[in-house]
C-alpha positions, -999 to 999 in steps of 0.1 A, spaced: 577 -293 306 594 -259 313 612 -246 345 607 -220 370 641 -209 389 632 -193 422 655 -174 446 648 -196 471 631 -190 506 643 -162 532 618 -154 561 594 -185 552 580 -159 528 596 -172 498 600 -148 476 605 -158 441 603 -149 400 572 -159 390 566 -175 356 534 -169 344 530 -194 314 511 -190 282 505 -215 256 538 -215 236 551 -181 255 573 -180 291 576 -147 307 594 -139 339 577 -110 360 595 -93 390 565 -98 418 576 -117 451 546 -141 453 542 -172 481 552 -206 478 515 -217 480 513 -199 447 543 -211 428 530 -250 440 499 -239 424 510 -226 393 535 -256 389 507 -281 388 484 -259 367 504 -260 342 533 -287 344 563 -270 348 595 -279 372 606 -254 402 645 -251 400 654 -232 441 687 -216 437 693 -213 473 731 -208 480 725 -187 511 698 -208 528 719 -215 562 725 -177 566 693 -164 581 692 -137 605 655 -133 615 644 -149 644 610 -140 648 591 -165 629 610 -196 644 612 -221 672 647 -223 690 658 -259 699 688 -270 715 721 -282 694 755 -290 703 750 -267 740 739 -240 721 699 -227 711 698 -228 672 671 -223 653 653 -242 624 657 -228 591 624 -213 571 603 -241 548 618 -245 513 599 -253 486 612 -291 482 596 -293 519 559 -284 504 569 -304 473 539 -335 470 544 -346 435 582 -345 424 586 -307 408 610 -292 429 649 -297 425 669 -277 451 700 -263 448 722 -258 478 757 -247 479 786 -250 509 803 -218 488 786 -193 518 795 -216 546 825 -237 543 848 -217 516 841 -201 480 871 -217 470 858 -251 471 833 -248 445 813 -273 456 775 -277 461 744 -305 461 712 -307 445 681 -325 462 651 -335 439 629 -364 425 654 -393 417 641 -394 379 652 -360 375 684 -360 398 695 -397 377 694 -369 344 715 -344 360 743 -373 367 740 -383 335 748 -347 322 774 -339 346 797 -373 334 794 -362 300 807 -322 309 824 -318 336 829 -350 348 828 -342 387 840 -313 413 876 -314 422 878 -351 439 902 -336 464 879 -308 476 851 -333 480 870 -355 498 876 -325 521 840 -319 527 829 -352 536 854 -360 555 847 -321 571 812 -331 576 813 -366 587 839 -352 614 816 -331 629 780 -346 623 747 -325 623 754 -308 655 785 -294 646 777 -284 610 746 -263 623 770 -247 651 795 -238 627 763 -224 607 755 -206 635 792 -190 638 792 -181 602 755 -164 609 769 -144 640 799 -130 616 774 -115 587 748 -103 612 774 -82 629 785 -71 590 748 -64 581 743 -45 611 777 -23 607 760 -15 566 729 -6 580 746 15 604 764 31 576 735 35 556 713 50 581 739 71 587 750 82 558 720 81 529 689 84 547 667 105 530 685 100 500 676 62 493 654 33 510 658 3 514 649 -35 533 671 -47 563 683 -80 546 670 -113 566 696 -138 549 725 -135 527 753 -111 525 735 -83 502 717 -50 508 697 -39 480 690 2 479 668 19 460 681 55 454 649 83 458 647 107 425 676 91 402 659 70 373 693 52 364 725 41 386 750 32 358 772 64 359 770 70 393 782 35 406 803 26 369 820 59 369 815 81 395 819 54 424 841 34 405 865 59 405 870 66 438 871 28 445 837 21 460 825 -7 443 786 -17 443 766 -41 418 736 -20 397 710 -37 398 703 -39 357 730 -69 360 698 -86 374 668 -74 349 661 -96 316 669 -67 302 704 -54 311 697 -21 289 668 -12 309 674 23 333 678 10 369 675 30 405 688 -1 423 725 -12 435 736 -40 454 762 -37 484 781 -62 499 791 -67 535 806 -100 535 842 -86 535 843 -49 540 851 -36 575 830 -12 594 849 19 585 852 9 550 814 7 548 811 41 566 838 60 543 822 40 510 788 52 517 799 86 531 815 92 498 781 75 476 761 99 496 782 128 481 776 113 443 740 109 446 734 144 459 755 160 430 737 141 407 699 151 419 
């Protein structure tokens, strides 16, 4: 049986890495497909879905969902996952409290079939054992403190914070490198992909050029199979900068990418 890690759902769209499967030959192909699809595909040809979703709780768009009341507050139910459409035991989920509770903490939970979750204990006893016993305590007893309510308003604090830091990048961006680059307004997570117009390959600019001058951004070959491969894509942040570091880091990457055209 092989395995198809997936990115997990944002915007009940789903996008994920598709694995189209050959006999004897797995390849990974960078096309956003729907979950109906993967579902399909995992059926057709007998291979497990593995959704990496660490930053499920921190969606932003609104559109496609119902509000309902919680703890005095209107919060909104998150987007389908794929262990929601799961009928016949392929999915195992991976969920993580890293985005919401503390980095620090290292701690996280998988959902799945019990067959396949019993083999992941099993594994886990004879590696690392366990997570820290005291940080786990500290999350139970965190989360048995304040129930369902109050986890899903704290979820919806932690959402208010980055939404007001996505905004303040776009803000920056718009300002700053339209015309220069495109890009997606993020609907989860903490990221803003950019794709900059008329440069085949980001590694000097943001290795060297940005590096330099202390704006740091992620290229986006960290994420291709193969890392050697020319890239136009970066990744920025928002989860920790300010506003007017964004502005000044973006001012000065504006400057780079027009010297380099």
């Amino acid at each position: 049986m092989d395995m198809c890690v997936t990115c997990g759902s944002q915007e009940g769209l789903c996008k994920v890495f598709e694995m189209i499967v050959n006999p004897g030959d797995n390849i990974l192909v960078n096309e956003p497909i729907y979950s109906g699809t993967i579902h399909a595909l995992a059926r057709k040809y007998d291979f497990l879905i593995i959704e990496d979703d660490p930053y499920y709780f921190m969606q932003f768009n609104k559109k496609f969902l119902t509000y309902r009341r919680v703890a005095g507050c209107l919060c909104q139910p998150w987007a389908p996952t794929f262990l929601s459409m799961d009928v016949d035991g392929r999915v195992i989920r991976a969920d993580s409290f890293s985005k919401v509770l503390s980095s620090g903490l290292r701690i996280g939970f998988i959902t799945g079939p019990k067959p396949l979750i019993e083999r992941i204990v099993l594994h886990t006893e004879v590696s690392t054992m366990h997570n820290s016993t005291f940080t786990q305590l500290l999350v139970s007893q965190l989360l048995h403190q304040w129930g369902e309510e109050g986890f899903l308003a704290h979820v919806e604090r932690v959402t208010d914070f980055y939404r007001k830091q996505r905004d303040a990048l776009l803000a920056a961006a718009d300002k700053w490198l339209s015309g220069l680059a495109e890009w997606h307004v993020p609907t989860a997570g903490m990221f803003l992909w950019v794709k900059i117009k008329g440069l085949h390959d980001v590694r000097t600019l943001i290795e060297e050029k940005a590096f330099k001058k202390e704006i740091f951004m992620l290229p986006g070959y960290n994420f291709y199979l193969d890392s050697s491969a020319p890239c136009p894509y970066f990744r920025a942040s928002f989860s920790l900068a300010s506003p007017e570091q964004m502005d000044m880091a973006f001012q000065g990457l504006a400057q780079f990418i027009k010297e380099s055209l």
